[in-house]
N, C-alpha and C positions, 0 to 999 in steps of 0.2 A: 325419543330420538333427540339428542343434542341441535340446539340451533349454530347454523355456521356464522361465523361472526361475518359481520356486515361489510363485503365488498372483499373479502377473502380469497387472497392469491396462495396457491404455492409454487414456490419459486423452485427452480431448478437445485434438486441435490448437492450441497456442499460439500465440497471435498478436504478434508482437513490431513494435512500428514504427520506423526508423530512417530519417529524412532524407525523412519521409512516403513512405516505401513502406515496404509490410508483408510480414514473412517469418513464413509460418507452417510451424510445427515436423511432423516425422514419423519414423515409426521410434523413438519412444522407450518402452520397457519398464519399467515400475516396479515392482517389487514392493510388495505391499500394505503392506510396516511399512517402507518403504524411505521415508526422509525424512519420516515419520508428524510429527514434532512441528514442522516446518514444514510443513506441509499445514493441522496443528490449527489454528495461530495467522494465515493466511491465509484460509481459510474462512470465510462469510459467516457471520453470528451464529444465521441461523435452520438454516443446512444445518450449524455446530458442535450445538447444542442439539439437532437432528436426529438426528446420530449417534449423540451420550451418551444418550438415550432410546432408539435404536433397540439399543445394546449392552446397557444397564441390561434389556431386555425382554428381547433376546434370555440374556442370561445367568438371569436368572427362567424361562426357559419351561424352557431344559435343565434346572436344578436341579429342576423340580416333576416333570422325567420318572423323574431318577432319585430324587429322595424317592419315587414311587409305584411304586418297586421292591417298598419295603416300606408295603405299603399301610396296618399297623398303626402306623408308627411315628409318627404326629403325633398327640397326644392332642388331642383336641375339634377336630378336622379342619371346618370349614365353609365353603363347601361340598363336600361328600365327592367324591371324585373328582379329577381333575388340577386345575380351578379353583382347591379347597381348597389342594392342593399351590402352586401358583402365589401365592396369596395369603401363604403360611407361608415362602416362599422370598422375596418380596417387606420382607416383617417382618425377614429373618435378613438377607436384603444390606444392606438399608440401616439394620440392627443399629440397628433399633428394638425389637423385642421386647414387644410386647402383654400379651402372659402368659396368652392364652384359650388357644392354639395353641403345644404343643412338642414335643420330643420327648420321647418316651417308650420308646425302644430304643435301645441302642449304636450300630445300623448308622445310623440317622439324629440322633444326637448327634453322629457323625465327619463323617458327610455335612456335618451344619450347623457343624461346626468350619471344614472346607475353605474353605463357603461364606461363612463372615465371614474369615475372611484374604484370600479374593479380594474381598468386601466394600469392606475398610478399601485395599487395594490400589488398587481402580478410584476408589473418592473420593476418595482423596489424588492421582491422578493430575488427575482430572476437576478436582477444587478448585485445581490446579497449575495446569493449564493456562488454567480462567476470571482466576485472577489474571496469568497471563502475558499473557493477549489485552488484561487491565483496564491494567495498570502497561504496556504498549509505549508507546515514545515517537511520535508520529503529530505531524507538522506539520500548522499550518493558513497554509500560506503560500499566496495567490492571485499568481498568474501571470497579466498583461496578455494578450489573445488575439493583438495585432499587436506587433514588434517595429518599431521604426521606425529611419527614417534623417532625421535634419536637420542643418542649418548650427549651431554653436554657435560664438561666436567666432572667425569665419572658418572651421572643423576642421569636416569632415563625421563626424559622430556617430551611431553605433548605439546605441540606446538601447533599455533592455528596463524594464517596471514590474513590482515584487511590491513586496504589503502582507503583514503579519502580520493574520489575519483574529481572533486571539486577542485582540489588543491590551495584549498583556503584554508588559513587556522579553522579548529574546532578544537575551541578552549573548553578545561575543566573535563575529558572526554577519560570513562571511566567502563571498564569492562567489567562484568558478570559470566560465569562460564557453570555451565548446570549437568550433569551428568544424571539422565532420564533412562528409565528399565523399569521391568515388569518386579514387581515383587510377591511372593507368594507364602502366607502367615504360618504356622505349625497350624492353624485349625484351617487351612487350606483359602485362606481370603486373600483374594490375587488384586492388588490396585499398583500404578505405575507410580514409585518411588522418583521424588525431584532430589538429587543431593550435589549441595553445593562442591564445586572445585577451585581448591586457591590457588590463587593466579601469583606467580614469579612478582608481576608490578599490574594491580589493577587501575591503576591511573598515567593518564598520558599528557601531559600541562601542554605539549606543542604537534599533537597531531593533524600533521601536515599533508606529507605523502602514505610511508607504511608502518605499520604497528606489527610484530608478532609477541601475540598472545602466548604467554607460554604457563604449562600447569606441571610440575616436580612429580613425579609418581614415586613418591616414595611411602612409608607404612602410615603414614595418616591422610592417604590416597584411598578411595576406592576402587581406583584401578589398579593396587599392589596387589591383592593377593585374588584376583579375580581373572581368573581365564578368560581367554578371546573367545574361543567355543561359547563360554557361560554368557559372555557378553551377546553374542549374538542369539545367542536360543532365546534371552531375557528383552530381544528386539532392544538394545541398549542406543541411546543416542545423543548426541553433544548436541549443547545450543548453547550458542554466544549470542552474548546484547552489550555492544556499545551504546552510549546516550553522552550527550555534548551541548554544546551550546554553540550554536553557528555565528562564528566572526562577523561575517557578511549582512545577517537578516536579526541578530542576538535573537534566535529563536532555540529552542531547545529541541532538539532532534533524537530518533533513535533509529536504531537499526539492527536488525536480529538476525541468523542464522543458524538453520540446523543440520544435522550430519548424522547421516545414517553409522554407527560404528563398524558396519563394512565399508564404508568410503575411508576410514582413517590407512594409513600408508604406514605399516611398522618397518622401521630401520631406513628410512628415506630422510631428503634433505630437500629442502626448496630451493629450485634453480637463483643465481644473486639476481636482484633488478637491477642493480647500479653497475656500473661499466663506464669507464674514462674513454672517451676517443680520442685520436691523435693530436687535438689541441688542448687536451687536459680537462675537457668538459667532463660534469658529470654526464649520465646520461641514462635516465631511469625508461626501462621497458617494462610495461603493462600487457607486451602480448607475450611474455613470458611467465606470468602472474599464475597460471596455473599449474605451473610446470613443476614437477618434482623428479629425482633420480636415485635410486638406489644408493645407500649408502658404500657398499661395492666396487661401482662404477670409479666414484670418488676416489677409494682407496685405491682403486689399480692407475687410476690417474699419476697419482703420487709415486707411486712407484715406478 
């Protein structure tokens, strides 16, 4: 029988989505310090603060056990007993020092020597990692809920919308657009095919507020001569990656979305964000960001 590796968790089934269908993970063994400083930095902020409390305590309760080895050794002990110990262990970790409560013997001067070296140990760690979670670079790029298809000078067009929700430059910002499906060989070997799609303008020098993304379907398309049916049988799906360089922090950002290709909108148009009010302002709306309409509609408009 195999040995289980030392101090071995399994974590809750991952759920991953790809081309909207979901593979969730099994079989994976982790050891507890195994990938510890990505776990810290992904963690939610109340289950990180969680842990550094629950270790800060727990490292306090062992030290007050073995300070009341020597029950004399804390002078003005209050109150007496392991509480006391706990609160003097408390003082020593996080190398405050009061000065009502010390030691007063060798065996708990060495004790309380140990305890400030793993002290200044665990805060510098802890302090490490809050500025690590503070300074990561984190986009606020929103992603359109429908991608669409319409006519754009004669050329049937895929078009996808994201804004910068920040409203700061993101210079140098450069789109990728990947069209993902099942593929399946003449000797029957089925793996999911990544194939590139060229983008109209995959670069944006002054992305401010909105960008749309747009991909030409014409014969050096993969979406020319391939049916919606086929598309979907083949669980087919769009993923865009913007990446930028953020004005604000010069940090280098990215931000990704994917699209089931039943979410795409054939023959639709995205509602405008921009609209003048009565004093000639612009006036860009986000709660209309998702909105699309029939290409249809539009025409009976006009008419």
């Amino acid at each position: 029988m195999a040995r289980k590796p030392f101090l071995s968790l399994r974590p809750r089934p991952r759920v991953v989505q790809i081309g909207g269908r979901q593979f969730v993970s099994e079989g994976i063994h982790v050891r507890f310090w195994d990938d510890f400083y990505h776990r810290a930095l992904t963690m939610s902020w109340p289950t990180f603060f969680g842990f550094a409390t629950s270790v800060f305590l727990i490292l306090n309760a062992i030290f007050a056990m073995i300070y009341q080895i020597d029950s004399h050794g804390i002078a003005n002990q209050y109150p007496k007993g392991l509480a006391g110990a706990f609160f003097f262990s408390v003082e020593t970790l996080a190398t405050v020092g009061y000065g009502d409560m010390h030691p007063q013997s060798v065996y708990t001067h060495i004790v309380a020597t140990a305890e400030i070296i793993i002290g200044m140990g665990n805060l510098a760690v802890i302090t490490g990692l809050i500025f690590a979670r503070f300074s990561r670079p984190q986009s606020r790029i929103k992603f359109g809920k429908h991608p669409i298809v319409r006519t754009i000078e004669g050329k049937q067009v895929l078009m996808m919308r994201a804004a910068n929700m920040r409203l700061n430059l993101i210079a140098q910002a450069s789109a990728k657009l990947h069209l993902l499906r099942l593929h399946a060989s003449p000797e029957g070997f089925q793996i999911r095919r990544i194939e590139d799609l060229k983008l109209v303008r995959d670069q944006h020098p002054v992305f401010v507020l909105s960008w749309n993304v747009m991909h030409i379907i014409d014969e050096e398309s993969p979406l020319y001569t391939t049916p919606l049916e086929e598309l979907e049988e083949k669980e087919a799906a769009l993923l865009l990656t913007i990446e930028g360089i953020d004005e604000t922090t010069s940090q280098s950002m990215m931000a990704r979305h994917q699209w089931s290709i039943k979410e795409v909108r054939w023959n639709y148009r995205y509602v405008d964000l921009v609209r003048r009010d009565d004093d000639g302002m612009n006036i860009i709306d986000y709660t209309i960001f998702d909105d699309v309409l029939p290409l249809e509609e539009e025409e009976q408009k006009v008419t």
